[in-house]
N, CA, C and O atoms as a MOPAC input file, in Angstrom:
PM7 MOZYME 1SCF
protein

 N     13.84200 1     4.75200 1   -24.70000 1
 C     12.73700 1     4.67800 1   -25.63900 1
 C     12.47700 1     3.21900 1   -26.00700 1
 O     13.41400 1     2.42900 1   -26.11800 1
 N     11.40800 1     2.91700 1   -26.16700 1
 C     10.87200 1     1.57900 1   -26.54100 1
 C     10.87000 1     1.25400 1   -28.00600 1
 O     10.32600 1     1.78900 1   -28.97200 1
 N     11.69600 1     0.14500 1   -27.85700 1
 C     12.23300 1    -0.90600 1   -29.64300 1
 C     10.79400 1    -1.30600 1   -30.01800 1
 O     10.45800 1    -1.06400 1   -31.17700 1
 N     10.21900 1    -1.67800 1   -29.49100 1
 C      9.14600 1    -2.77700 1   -30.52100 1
 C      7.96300 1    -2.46900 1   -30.58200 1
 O      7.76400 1    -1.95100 1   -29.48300 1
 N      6.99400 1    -2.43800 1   -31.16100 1
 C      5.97400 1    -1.90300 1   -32.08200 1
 C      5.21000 1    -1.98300 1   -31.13200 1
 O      4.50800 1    -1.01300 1   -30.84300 1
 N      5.14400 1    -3.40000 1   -30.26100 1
 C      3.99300 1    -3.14900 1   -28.92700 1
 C      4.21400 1    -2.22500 1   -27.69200 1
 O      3.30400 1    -1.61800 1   -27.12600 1
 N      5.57700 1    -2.18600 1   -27.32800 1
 C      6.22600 1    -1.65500 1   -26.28600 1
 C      6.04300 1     0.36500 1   -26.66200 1
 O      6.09100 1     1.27400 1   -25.83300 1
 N      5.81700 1     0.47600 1   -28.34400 1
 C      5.71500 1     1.88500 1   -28.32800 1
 C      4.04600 1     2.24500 1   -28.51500 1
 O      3.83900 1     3.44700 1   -28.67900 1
 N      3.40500 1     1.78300 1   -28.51500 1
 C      1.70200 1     1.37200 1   -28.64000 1
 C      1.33700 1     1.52100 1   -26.98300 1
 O      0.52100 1     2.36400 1   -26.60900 1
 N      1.89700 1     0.78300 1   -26.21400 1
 C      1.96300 1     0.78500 1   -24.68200 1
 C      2.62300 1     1.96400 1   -23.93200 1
 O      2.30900 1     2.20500 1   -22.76700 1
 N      3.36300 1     2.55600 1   -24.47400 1
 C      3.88600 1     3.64300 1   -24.32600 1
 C      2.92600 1     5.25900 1   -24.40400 1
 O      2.97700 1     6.25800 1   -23.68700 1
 N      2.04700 1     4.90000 1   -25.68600 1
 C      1.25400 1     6.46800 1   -26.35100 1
 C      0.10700 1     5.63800 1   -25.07500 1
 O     -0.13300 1     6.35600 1   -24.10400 1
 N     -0.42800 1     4.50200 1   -25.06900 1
 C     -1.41000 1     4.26600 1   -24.25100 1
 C     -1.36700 1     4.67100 1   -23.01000 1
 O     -1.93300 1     5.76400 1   -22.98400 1
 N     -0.93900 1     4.33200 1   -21.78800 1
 C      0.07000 1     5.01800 1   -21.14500 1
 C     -0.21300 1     6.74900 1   -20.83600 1
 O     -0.99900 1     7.12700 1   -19.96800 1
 N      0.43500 1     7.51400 1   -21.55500 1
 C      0.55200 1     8.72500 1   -21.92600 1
 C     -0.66300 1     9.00500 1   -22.11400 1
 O     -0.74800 1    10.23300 1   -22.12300 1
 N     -1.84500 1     8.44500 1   -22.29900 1
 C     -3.48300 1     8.95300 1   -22.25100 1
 C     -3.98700 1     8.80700 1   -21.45300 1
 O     -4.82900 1     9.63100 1   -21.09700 1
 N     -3.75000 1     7.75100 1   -20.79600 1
 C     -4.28600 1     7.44600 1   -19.35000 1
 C     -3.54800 1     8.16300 1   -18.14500 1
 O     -4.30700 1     8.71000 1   -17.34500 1
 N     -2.63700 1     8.22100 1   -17.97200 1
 C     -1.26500 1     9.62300 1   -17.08500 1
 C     -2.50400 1    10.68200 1   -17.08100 1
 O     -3.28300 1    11.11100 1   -16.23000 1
 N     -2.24900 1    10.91000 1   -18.68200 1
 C     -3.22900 1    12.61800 1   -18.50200 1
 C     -4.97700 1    12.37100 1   -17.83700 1
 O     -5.65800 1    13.09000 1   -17.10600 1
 N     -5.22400 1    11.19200 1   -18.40500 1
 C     -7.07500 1    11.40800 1   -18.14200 1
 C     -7.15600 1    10.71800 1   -16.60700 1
 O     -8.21200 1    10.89800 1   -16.00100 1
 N     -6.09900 1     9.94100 1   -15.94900 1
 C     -6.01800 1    10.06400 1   -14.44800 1
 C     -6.22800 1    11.02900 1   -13.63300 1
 O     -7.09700 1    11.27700 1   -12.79700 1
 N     -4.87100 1    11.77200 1   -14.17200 1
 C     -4.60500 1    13.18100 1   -13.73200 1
 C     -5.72100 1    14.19200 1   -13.04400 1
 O     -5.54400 1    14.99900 1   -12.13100 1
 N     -6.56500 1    13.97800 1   -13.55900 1
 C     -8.35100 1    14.77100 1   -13.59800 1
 C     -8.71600 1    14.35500 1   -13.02300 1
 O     -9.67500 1    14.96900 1   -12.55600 1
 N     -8.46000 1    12.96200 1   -12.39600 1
 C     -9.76500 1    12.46900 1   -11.50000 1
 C     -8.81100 1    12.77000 1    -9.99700 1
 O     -9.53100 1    13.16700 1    -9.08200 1
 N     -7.56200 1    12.65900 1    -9.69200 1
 C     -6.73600 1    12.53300 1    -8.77300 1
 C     -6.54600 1    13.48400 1    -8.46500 1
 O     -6.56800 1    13.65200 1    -7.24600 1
 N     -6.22000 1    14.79100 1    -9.42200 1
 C     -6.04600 1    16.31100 1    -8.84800 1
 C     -7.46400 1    17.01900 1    -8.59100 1
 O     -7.46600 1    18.17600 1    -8.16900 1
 N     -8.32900 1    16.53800 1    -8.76900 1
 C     -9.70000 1    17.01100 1    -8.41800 1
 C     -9.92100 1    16.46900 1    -6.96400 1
 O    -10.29800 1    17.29800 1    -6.13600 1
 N     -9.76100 1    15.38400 1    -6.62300 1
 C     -9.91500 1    15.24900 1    -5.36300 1
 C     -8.82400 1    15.47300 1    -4.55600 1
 O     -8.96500 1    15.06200 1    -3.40400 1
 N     -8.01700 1    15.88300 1    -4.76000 1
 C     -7.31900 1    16.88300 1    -3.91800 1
 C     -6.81800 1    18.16300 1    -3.70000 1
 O     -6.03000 1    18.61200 1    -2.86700 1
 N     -7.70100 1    18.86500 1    -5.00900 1
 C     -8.59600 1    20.10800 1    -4.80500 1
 C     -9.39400 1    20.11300 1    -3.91400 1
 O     -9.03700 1    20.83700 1    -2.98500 1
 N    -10.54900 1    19.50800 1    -3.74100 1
 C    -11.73200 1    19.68100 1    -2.93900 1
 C    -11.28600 1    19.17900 1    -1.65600 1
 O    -11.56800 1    19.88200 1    -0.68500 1
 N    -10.59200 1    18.01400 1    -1.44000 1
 C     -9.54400 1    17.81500 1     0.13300 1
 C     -9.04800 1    19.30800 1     0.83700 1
 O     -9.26500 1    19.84600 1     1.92300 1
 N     -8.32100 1    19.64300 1    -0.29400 1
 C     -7.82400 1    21.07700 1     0.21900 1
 C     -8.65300 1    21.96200 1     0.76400 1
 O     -8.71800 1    22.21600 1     1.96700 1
 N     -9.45200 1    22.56200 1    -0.30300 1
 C    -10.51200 1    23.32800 1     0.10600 1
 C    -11.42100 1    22.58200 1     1.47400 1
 O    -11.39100 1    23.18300 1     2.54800 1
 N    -11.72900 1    22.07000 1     1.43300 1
 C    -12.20000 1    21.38300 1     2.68800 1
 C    -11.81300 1    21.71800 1     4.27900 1
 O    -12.41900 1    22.19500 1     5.23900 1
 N    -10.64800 1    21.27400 1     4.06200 1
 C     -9.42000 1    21.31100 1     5.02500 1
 C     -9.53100 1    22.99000 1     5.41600 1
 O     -9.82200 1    23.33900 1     6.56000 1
 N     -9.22500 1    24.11200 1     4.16800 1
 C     -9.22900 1    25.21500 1     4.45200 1
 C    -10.31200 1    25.98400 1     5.30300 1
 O    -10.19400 1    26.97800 1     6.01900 1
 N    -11.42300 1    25.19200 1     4.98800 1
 C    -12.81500 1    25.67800 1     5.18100 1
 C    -12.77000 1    25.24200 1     6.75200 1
 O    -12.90600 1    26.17100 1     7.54700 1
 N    -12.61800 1    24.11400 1     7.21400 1
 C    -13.08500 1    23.68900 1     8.56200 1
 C    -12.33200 1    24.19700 1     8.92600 1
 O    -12.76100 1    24.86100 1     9.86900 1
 N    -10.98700 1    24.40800 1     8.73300 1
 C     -9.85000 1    25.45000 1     9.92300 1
 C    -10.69300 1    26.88500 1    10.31400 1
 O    -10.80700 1    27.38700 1    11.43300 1
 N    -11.33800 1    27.46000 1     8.79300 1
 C    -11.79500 1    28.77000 1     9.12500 1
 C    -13.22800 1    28.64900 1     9.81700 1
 O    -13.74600 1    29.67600 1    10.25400 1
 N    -13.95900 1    27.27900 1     9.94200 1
 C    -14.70400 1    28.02300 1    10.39700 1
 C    -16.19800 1    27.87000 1     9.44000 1
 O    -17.27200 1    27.43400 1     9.85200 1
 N    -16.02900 1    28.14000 1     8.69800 1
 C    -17.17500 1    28.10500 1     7.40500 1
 C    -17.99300 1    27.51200 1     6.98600 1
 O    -17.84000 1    27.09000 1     5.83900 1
 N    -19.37200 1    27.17000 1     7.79100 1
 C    -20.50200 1    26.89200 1     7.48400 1
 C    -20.37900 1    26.12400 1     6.88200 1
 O    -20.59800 1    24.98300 1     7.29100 1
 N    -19.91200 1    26.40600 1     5.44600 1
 C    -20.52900 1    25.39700 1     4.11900 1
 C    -19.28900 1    24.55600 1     3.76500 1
 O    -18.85200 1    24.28300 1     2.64700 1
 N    -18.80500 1    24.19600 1     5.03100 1
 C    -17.98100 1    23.17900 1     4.86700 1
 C    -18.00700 1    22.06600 1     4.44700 1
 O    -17.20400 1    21.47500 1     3.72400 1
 N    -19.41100 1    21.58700 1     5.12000 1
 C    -20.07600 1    20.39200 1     4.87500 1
 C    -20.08400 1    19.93700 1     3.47800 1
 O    -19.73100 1    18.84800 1     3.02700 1
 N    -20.54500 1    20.95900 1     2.88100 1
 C    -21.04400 1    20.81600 1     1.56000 1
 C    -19.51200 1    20.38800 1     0.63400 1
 O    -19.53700 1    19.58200 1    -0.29600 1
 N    -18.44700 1    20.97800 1     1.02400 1
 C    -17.27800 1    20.93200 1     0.34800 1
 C    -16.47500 1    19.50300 1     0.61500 1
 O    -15.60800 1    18.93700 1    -0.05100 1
 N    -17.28900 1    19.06900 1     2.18600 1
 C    -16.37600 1    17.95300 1     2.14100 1
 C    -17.28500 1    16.58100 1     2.08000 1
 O    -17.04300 1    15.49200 1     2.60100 1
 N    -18.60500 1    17.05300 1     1.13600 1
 C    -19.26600 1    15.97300 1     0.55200 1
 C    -18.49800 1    15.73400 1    -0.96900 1
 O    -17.96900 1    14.71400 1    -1.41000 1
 N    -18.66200 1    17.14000 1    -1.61000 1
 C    -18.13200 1    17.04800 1    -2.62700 1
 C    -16.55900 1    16.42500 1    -3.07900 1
 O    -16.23900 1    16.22200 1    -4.25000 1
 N    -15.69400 1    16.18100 1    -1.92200 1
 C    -14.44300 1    16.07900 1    -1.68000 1
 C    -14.13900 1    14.44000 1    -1.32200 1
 O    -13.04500 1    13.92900 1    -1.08400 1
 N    -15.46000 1    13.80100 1    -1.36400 1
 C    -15.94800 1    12.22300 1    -0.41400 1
 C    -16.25800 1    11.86500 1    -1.77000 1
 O    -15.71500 1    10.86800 1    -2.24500 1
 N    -17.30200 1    12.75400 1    -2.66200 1
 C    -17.63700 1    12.14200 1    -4.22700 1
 C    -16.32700 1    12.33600 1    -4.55600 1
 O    -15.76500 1    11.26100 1    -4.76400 1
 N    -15.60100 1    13.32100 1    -4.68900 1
 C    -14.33700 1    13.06900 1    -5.93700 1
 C    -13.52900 1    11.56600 1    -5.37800 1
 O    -13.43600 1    10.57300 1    -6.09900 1
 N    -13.07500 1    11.62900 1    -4.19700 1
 C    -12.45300 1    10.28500 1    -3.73900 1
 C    -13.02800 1     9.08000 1    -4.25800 1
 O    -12.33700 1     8.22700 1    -4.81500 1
 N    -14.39500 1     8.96600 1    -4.08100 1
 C    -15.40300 1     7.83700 1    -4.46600 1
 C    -15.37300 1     7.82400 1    -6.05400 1
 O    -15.83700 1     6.85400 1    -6.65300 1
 N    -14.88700 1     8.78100 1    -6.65800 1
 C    -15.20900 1     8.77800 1    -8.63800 1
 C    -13.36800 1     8.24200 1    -8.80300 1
 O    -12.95600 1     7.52800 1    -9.71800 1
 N    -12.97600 1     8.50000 1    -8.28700 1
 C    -10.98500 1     8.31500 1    -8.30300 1
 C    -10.90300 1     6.89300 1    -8.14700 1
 O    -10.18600 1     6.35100 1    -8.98900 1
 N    -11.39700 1     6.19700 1    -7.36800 1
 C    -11.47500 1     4.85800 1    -6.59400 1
 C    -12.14000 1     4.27800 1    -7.70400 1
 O    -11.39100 1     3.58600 1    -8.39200 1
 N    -13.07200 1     4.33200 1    -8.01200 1
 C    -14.68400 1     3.60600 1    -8.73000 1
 C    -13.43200 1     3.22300 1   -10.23200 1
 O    -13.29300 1     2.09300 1   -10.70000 1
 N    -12.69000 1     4.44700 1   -10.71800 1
 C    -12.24200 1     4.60000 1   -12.16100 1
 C    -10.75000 1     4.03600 1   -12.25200 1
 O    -10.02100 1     3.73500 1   -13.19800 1
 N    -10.59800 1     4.02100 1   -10.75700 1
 C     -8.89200 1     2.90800 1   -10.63000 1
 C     -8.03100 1     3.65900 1   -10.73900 1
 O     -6.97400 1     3.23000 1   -11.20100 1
 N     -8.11800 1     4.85900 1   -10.41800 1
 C     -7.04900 1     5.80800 1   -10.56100 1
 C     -6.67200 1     6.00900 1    -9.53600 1
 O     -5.65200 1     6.69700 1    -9.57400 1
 N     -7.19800 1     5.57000 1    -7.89700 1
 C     -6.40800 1     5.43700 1    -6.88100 1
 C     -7.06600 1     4.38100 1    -6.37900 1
 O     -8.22400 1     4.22900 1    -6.76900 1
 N     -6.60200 1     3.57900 1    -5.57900 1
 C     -6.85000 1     2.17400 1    -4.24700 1
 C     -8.01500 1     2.59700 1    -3.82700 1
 O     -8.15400 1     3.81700 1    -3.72900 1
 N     -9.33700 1     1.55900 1    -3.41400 1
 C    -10.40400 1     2.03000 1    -2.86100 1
 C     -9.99500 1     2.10300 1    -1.66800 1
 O    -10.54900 1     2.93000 1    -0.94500 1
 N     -9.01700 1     1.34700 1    -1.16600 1
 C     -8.03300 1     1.88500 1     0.36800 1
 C     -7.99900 1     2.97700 1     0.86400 1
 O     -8.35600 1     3.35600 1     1.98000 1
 N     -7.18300 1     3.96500 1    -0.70200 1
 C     -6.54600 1     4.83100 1    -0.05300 1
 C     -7.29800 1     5.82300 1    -0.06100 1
 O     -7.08900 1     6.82000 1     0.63000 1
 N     -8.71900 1     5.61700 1    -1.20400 1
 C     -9.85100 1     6.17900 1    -1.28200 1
 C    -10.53600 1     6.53800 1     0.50600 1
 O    -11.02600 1     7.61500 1     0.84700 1
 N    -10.42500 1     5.68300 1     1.12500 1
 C    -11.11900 1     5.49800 1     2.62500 1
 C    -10.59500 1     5.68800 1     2.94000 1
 O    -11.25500 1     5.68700 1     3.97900 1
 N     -9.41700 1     6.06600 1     3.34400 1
 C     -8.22400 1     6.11300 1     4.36400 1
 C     -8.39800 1     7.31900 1     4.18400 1
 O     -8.59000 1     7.83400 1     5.28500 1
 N     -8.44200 1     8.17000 1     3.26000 1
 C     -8.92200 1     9.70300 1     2.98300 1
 C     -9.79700 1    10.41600 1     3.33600 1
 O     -9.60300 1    11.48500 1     3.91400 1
 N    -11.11100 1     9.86500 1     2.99800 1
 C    -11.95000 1    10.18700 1     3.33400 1
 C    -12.06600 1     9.82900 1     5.38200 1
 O    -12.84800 1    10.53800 1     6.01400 1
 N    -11.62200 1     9.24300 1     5.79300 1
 C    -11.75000 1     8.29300 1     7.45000 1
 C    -10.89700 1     9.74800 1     7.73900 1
 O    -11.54900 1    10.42300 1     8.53600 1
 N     -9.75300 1    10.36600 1     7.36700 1
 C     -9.16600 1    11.10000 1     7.79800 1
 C     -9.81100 1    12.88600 1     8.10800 1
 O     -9.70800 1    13.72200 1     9.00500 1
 N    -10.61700 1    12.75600 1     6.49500 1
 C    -11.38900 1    14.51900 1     6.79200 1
 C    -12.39200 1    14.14100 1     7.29400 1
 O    -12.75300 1    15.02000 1     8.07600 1
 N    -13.22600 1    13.13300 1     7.30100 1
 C    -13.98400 1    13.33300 1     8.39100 1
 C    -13.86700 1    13.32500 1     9.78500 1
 O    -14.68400 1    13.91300 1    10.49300 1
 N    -12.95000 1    12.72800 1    10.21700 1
 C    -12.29400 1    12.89800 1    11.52000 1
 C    -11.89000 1    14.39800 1    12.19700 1
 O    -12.18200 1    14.87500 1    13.29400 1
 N    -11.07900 1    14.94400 1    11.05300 1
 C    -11.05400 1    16.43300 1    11.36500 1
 C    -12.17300 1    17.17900 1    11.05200 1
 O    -12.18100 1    18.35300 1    11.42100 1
 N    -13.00000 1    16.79300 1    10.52200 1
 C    -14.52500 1    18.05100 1     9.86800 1
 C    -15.07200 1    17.77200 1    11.38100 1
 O    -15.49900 1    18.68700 1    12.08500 1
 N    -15.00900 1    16.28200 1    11.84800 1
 C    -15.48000 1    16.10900 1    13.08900 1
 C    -15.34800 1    16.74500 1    14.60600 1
 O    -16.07400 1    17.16800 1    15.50600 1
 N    -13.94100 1    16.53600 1    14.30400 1
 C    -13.34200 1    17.21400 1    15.45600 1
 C    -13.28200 1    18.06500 1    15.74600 1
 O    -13.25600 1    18.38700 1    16.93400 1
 N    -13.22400 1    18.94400 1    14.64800 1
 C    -13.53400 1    20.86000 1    14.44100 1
 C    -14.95800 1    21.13700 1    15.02500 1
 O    -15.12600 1    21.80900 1    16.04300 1
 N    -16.01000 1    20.54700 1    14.27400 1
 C    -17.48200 1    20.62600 1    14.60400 1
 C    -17.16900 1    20.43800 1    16.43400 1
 O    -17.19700 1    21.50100 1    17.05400 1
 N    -16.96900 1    19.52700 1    17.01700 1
 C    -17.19400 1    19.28500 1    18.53900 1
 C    -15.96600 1    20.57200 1    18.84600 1
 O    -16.67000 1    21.45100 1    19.34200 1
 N    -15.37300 1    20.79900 1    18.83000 1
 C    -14.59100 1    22.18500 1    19.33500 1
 C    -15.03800 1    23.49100 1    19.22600 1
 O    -14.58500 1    24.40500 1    19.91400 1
 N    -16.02800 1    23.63800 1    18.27300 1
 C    -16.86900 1    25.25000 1    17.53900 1
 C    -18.37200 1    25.18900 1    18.88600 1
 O    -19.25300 1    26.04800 1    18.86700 1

């Protein structure tokens, strides 16, 4: 536990930002998922899921809650497979 008045201030700060991260980071890898699920099966409106799945990455990145890196490196990856699925169907 943190001694000094700034170190426990930095601490509750911290602990708000953890949680309001949390939302932007597990949302886009909700819609990754679903994505992923969708092009294995098959499903039309895939597209649509793995636009929505390109915005959550792009709102995660923009708000610093993940690397605009790893933001692209993500996105470079489902589209590769949304791709690859499409030329195999």
């Amino acid at each position: 536990m943190p001694n000094t008045k700034s170190a426990i201030k930095r601490m509750r700060q911290n602990e708000k930002r953890r949680l309001r991260n949390r939302v932007y980071r597990s949302s886009a890898r909700t819609f990754i998922k679903k994505a992923r699920m969708l092009i294995e099966a098959g499903d039309p409106s895939a597209e649509q899921v793995v636009r929505q799945a390109i915005k959550a990455l792009d709102k995660a990145a923009s708000k610093g809650v993940i690397h605009p890196n790893n933001a692209a490196r993500r996105k470079s990856r489902l589209m590769r497979f949304y791709n690859k699925a499409r030329q195999s169907a």
